[in-house]
Structure formats: C-alpha cells, structure tokens
N, C-alpha and C positions, 0 to 999 in steps of 0.2 A: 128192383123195380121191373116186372115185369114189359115186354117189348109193346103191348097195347098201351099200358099208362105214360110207357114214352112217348108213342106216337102221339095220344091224345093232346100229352103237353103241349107237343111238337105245334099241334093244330092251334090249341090254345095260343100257344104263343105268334104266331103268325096273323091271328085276325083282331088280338088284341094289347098286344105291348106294340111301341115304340121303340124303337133303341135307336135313340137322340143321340147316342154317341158313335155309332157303329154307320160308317158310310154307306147308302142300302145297293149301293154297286157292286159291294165285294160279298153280300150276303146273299145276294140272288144266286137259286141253287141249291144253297146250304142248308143245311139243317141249323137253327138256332142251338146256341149252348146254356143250358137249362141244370143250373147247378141243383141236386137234390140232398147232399148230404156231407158233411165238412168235418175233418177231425183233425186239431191244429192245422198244421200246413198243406194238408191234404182237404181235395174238393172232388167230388162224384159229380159227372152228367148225369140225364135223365137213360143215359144206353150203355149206364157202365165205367166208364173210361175215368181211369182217376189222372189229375192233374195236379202240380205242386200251385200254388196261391201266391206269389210273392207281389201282387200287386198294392198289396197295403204296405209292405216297405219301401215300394215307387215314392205313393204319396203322403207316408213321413217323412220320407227323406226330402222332396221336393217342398214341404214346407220347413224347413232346418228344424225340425224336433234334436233335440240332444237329450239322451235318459243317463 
C-alpha cells in the first residue's frame, strides 16, 4: 500500500469510525491501526508493519470454548 493510501485511511479513519472500545485519551496523537491484509496469524497496518493476531484466542478462551 502505498504511503498516500495510508495516509488517506489515516484521515478516513479519524472523521469517521468510532472506536467504542479504545479510550480516546491514549489515542490522541496516534495514528489509528488500520488493518489491510491478514494471512492466518499474521495482520498488515495500513504503513506496512506486520503484527501477530492472537486476539481471537483471548476471546475463545474467555468464553470456555473446548475443541
């Protein structure tokens, strides 16, 4: 992704998502994290930067799923 179509997001995301979950005291500043591309456990920002994803085994686990 080129560094304009992140920034764009960037903008996007700012004047029109919410994040209901994200206290907006600790986000003042920041760049939002704007995932664009995911392969199994792996997730891509909008600037690159790959991150491992284990938040979906937080909340299996926190509902006692058993497989």
């Amino acid at each position: 992704m080129s560094n304009f179509a992140a920034e764009k997001l960037i903008e996007l995301d700012r004047q029109y998502v919410w994040h209901h979950l994200t206290p907006h005291s600790q986000s003042l500043g920041k760049d939002p994290m704007i995932m664009v591309k995911g392969e199994g456990l792996r997730v891509w920002d909008a600037k690159g930067k790959e991150y491992l994803d284990a938040v979906i085994w937080w909340g299996l686990d926190s509902e006692c799923w058993l497989w």
